[in-house]
C-alpha positions in Angstrom: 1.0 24.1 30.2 -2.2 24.8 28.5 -2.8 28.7 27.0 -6.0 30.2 28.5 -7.1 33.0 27.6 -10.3 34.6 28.7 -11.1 37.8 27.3 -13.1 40.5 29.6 -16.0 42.7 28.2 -15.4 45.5 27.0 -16.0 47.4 23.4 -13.8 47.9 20.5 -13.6 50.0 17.1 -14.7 48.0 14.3 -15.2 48.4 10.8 -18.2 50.8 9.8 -19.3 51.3 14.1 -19.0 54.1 16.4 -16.5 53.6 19.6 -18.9 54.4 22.4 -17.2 56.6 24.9 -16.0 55.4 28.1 -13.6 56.1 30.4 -10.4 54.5 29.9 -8.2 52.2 32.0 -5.0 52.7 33.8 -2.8 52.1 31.4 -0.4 49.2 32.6 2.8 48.2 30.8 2.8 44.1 31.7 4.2 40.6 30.0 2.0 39.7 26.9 3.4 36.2 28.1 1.9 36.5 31.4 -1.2 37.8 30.3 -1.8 35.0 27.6 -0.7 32.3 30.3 -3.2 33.9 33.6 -6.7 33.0 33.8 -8.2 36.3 32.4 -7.2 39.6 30.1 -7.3 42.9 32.0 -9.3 45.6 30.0 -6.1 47.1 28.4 -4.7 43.8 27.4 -8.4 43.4 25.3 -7.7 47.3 24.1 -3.9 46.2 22.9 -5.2 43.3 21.2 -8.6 44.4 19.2 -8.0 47.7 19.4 -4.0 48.6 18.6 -4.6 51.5 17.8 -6.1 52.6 21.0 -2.9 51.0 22.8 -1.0 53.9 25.0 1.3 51.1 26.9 4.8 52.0 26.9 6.9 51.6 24.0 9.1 49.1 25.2 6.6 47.2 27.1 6.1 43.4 25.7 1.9 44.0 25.6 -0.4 42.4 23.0 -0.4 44.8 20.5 3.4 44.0 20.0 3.5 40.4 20.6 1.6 37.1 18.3 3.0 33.1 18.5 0.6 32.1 21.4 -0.2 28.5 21.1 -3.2 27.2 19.7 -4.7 24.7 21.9 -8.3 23.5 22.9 -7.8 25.4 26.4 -7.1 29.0 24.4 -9.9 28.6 22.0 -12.1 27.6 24.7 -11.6 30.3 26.7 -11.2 32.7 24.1 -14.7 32.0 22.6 -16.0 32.0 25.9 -14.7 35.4 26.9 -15.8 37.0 23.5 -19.5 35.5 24.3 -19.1 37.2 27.8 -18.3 40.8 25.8 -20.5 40.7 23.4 -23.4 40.3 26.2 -22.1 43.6 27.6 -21.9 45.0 24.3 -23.6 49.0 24.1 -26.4 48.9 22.2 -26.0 45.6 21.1 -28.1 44.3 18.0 -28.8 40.4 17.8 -29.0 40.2 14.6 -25.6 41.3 14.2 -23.9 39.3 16.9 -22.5 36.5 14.5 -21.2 39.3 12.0 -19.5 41.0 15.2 -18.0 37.5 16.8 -16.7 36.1 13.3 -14.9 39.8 13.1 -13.4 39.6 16.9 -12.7 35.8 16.2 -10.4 36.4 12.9 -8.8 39.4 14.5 -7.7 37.3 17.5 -6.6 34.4 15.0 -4.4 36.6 13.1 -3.0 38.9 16.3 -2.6 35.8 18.9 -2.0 32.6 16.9 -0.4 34.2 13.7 -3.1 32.5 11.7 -5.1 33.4 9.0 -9.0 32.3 8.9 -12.1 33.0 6.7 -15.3 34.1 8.4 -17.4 30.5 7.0 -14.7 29.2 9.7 -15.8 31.0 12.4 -19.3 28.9 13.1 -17.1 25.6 13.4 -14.9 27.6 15.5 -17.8 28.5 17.7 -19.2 24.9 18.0 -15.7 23.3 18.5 -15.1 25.6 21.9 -19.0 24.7 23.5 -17.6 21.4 22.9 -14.6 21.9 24.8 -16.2 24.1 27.2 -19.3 21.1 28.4 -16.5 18.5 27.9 -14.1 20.2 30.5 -16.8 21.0 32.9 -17.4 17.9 33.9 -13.4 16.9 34.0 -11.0 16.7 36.9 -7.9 19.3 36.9 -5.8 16.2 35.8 -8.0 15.7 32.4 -8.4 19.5 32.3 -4.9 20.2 32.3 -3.9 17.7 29.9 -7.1 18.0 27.4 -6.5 21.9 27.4 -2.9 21.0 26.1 -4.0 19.3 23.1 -3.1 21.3 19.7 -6.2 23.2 17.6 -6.5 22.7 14.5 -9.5 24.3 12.7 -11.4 22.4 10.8 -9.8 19.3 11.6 -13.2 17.1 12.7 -11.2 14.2 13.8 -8.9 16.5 16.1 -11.5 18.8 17.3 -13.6 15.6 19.4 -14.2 16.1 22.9 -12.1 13.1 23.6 -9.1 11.4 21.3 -6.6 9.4 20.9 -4.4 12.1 21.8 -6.3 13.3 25.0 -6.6 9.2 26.0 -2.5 8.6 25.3 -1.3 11.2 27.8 -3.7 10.7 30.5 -2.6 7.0 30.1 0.8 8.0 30.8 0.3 10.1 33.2 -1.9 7.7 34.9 1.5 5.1 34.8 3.8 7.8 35.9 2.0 8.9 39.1 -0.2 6.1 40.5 0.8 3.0 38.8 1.0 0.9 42.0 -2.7 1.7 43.0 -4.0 1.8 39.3 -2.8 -1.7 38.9 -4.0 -3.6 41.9 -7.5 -1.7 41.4 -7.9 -2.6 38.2 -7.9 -6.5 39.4 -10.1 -5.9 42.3 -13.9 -6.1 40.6 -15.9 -7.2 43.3 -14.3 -5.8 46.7 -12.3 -2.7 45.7 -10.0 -2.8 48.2 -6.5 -2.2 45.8 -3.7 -3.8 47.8 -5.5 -4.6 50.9 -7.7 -7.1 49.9 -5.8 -9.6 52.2 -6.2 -7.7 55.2 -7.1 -10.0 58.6 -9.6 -7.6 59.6 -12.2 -8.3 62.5 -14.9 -7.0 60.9 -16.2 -6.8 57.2 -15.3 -3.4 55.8 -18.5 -3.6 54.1 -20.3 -3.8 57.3 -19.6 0.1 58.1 -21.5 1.0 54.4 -25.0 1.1 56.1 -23.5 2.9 59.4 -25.0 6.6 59.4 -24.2 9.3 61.3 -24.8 9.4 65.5 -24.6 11.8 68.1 -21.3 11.2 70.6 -21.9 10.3 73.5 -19.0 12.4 75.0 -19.5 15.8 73.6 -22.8 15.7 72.2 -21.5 16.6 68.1 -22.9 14.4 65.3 -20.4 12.4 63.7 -19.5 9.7 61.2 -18.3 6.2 62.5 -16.3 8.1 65.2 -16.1 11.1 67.3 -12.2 13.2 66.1 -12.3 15.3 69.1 -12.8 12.4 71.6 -11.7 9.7 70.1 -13.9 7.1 70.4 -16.0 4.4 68.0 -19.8 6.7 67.7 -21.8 3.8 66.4 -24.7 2.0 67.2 -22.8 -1.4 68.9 -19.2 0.2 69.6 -18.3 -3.3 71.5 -18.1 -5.1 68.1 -16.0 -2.6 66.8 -12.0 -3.7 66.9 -9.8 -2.5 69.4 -6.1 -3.5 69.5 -3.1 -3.0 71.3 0.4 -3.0 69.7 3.8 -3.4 71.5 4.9 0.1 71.4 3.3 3.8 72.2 2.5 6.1 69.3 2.8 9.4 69.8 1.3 11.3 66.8 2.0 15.2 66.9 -0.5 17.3 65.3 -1.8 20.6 65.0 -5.4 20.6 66.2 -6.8 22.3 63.9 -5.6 19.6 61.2 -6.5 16.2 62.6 -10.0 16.6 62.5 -10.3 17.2 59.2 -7.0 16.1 57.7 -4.9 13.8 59.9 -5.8 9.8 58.8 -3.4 8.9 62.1 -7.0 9.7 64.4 -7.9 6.1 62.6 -4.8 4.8 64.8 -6.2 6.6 67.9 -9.9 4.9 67.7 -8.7 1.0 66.6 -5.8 1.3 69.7 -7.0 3.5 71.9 -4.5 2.0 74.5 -1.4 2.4 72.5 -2.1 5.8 70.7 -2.6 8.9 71.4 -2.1 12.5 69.7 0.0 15.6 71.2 -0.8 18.9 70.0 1.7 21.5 68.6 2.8 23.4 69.6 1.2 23.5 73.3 2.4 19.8 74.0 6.2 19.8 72.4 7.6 20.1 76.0 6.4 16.3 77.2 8.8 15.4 74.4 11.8 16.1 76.7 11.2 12.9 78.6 11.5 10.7 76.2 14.7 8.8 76.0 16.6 8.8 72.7 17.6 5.0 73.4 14.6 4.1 73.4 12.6 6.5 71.1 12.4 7.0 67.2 10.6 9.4 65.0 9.3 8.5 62.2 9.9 11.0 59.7 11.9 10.3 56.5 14.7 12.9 57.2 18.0 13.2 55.8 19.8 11.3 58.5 17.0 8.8 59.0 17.5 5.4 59.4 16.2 2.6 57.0 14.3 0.6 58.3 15.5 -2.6 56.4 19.5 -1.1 57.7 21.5 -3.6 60.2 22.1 0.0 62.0 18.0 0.0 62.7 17.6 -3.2 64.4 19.0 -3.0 67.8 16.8 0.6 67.4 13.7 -1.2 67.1 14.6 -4.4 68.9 14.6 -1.8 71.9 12.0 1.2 70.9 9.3 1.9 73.7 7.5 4.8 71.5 7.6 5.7 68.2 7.2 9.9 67.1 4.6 10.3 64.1 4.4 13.9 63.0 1.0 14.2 60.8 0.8 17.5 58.7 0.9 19.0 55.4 4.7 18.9 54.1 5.0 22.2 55.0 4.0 21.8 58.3 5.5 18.5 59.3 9.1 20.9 58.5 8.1 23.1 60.8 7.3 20.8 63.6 10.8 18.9 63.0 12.5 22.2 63.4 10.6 21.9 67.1 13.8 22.4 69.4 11.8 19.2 71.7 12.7 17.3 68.7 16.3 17.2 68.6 18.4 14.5 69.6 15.5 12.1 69.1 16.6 9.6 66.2 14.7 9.1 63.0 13.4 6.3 60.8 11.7 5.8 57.2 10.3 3.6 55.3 11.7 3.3 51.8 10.0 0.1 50.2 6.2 1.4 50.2 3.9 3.2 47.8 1.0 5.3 49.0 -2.7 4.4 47.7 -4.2 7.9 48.9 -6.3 9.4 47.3 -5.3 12.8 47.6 -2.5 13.8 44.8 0.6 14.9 45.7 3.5 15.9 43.7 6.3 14.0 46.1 5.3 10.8 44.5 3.9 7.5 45.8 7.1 7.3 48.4 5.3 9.3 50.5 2.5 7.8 52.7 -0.6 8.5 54.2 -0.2 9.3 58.1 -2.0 5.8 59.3 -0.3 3.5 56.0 3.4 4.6 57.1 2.0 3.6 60.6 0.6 0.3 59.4 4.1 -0.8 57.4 6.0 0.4 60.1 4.3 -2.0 62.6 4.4 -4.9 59.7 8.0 -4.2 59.4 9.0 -3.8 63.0 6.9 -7.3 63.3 9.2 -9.2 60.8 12.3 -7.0 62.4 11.6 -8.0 65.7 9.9 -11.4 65.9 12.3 -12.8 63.2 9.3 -14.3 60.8 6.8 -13.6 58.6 3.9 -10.9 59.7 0.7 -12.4 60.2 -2.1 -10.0 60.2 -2.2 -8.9 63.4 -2.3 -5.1 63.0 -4.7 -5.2 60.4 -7.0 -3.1 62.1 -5.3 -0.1 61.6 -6.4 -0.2 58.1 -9.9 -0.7 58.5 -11.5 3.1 58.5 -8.9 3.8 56.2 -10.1 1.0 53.7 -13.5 1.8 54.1 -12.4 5.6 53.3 -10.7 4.2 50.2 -14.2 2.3 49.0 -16.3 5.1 49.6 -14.5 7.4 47.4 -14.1 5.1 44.7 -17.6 4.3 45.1 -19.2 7.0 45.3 -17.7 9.1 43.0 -18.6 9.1 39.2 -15.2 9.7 37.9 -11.8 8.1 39.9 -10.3 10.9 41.5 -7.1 11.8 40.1 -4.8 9.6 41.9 -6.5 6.8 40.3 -8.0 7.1 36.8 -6.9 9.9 34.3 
């Protein structure tokens, strides 16, 4: 991880000035570690670090004044620079003539006490320009450039190192790209014209560009202004909703969800508009009890437990060859735990997908295994298809994907830089 430092205002004894008095801190006797490594110094950490002398921590404690060999990366020098800029605006009785005499001073003190490195004061300018560099670069970054750019060694002086952008910098997003989101990454980069990744085959009813030039309409049902459709009734909220699909699958969904979530977070609502008929969403935990009605014989959850079944196995055919509703619990990971710990749940068979990769655009740290609510919806009727039927899917859920897909090409769109699931 990178090293930032920002330093907090606050003065220090130097060389030919007077300390101007001022009531000390609370002394506090923490981890220099923890200090260099959190996103700001307290007071006392600045007073342990310019000011040893001035340090009345504990003896044994591991503060700054006792501790050097922090690394030396664009994310510390940043920050550091940064923060000294910050305190020397709150400096007492501050001169401007004499703030680049005062700066170079803090800036080879914190070189030699933090990095264990010596510098000359004709360094410190360079210095200076180097971190507003780093500073407009990262402003405009995602966490995922931030975090890897910030990691990059500083070396002073070193022009070809100190670029906003490198080699370096261009070599580990690269691979972190591969690592997370290769699947998506891949199929993108082939799609030039319709942006649609891995769904650019879709049998949809519609044009996915035809939804671009829909705006925003008042529902008809509860009167709220909404975007394509209406999350609290359900329904298509555009200007012709008879020429929007509507389909029916073989099966009932069931999606449980907390209320609060699936307006805002829950992609499974896309199910709800595009088959009104066969899905539908039971909130937790108000709703658990109409669970207990559902036979286990001819029920499955789908929820990629321990136990669950694959659903590819022999053991999940006659499962699905007789299946009447099908369990989708949409939530964060925490709270998708919680609701299977839902004693309603028990005794009701699960069953995961374990051949797909996610396209969402949201990171998470899981991996691609783990889909978005409507895509393990979407596989799960192409697979039960093939399962069932005995041949070849052939488009006829499609549907499903179409809000979804149009989510997808608005992002990408829209946005100036890919989100992190996709570039960098």
């Amino acid at each position: 991880p990178a090293c930032l430092i920002v330093v907090m205002p606050g003065p220090v004894a130097m060389p030919g000035m007077a300390m101007p008095e001022m009531a000390m801190p609370e002394m506090a006797t923490g981890s220099s570690k923890r200090s260099l490594t959190s996103s700001h110094l307290s007071d006392q950490d600045m007073i342990c670090l310019l000011d040893r002398i001035s340090c009345q921590c504990d003896p044994l404690a591991d503060c700054l004044a006792r501790s050097s060999g922090a690394i030396l990366n664009r994310g510390a020098i940043s920050s550091l620079i940064i923060s000294l800029k910050r305190r020397w605006k709150r400096w007492p009785s501050k001169d401007a003539s004499n703030e680049m005499n005062l700066l170079s001073n803090w800036i080879v003190i914190s070189f030699q006490r933090l990095f264990n490195q010596q510098i000359a004061n004709d360094q410190t300018p360079a210095i200076l320009n180097d971190a507003s560099i780093y500073h407009e670069f990262m402003n405009v970054q995602s966490r995922a450039v931030r975090r890897v750019f910030n990691a990059i060694p500083y070396i002073v002086g070193d022009q070809q190192v100190n670029r906003s952008s490198s080699p370096a910098l261009l070599e580990a997003l690269e691979a972190q790209r591969q690592a997370r989101f290769n699947v998506w990454n891949d199929e993108m980069e082939k799609e030039e014209n319709g942006k649609m990744g891995p769904f650019s085959n879709l049998h949809l009813s519609i044009p996915v560009s035809n939804l671009d030039t829909v705006q925003r309409e008042i529902c008809p049902s509860c009167s709220h202004r909404v975007y394509l459709y209406c999350t609290d009734c359900l329904i298509w909220v555009v200007p012709n909703p008879s020429e929007m699909p509507q389909i029916t699958l073989p099966i009932d969904i069931k999606i449980i969800a907390k209320k609060k979530e699936w307006a805002k977070k829950c992609t499974a609502v896309h199910s709800c508009i595009v088959a009104p008929k066969s899905a539908s969403f039971m909130e937790f935990p108000s709703e658990m009890t109409q669970l207990r009605a559902f036979d286990p014989s001819y029920t499955l959850i789908l929820y990629p437990s321990a136990d669950a079944l694959d659903m590819q196995s022999d053991e999940a055919l006659p499962r699905l060859k007789s299946l009447r509703t099908l369990i989708v619990v949409d939530s964060t990971c925490a709270g998708a735990r919680q609701i299977m710990r839902d004693d309603n749940l028990k005794g009701l068979p699960c069953v995961a997908l374990k051949s797909r990769h996610t396209t969402f655009w949201k990171f998470t740290h899981h991996g691609p295994a783990f889909l978005g609510t409507i895509e393990a919806i979407y596989y799960f009727m192409i697979d039960f298809f093939e399962r069932t039927e005995g041949h070849a899917y052939d488009g006829r859920y499609d549907d499903l994907m179409l809000l979804y897909v149009h989510q997808l090409r608005r992002v990408e769109t829209s946005v100036i830089k890919k989100p992190l699931a996709w570039k960098n």
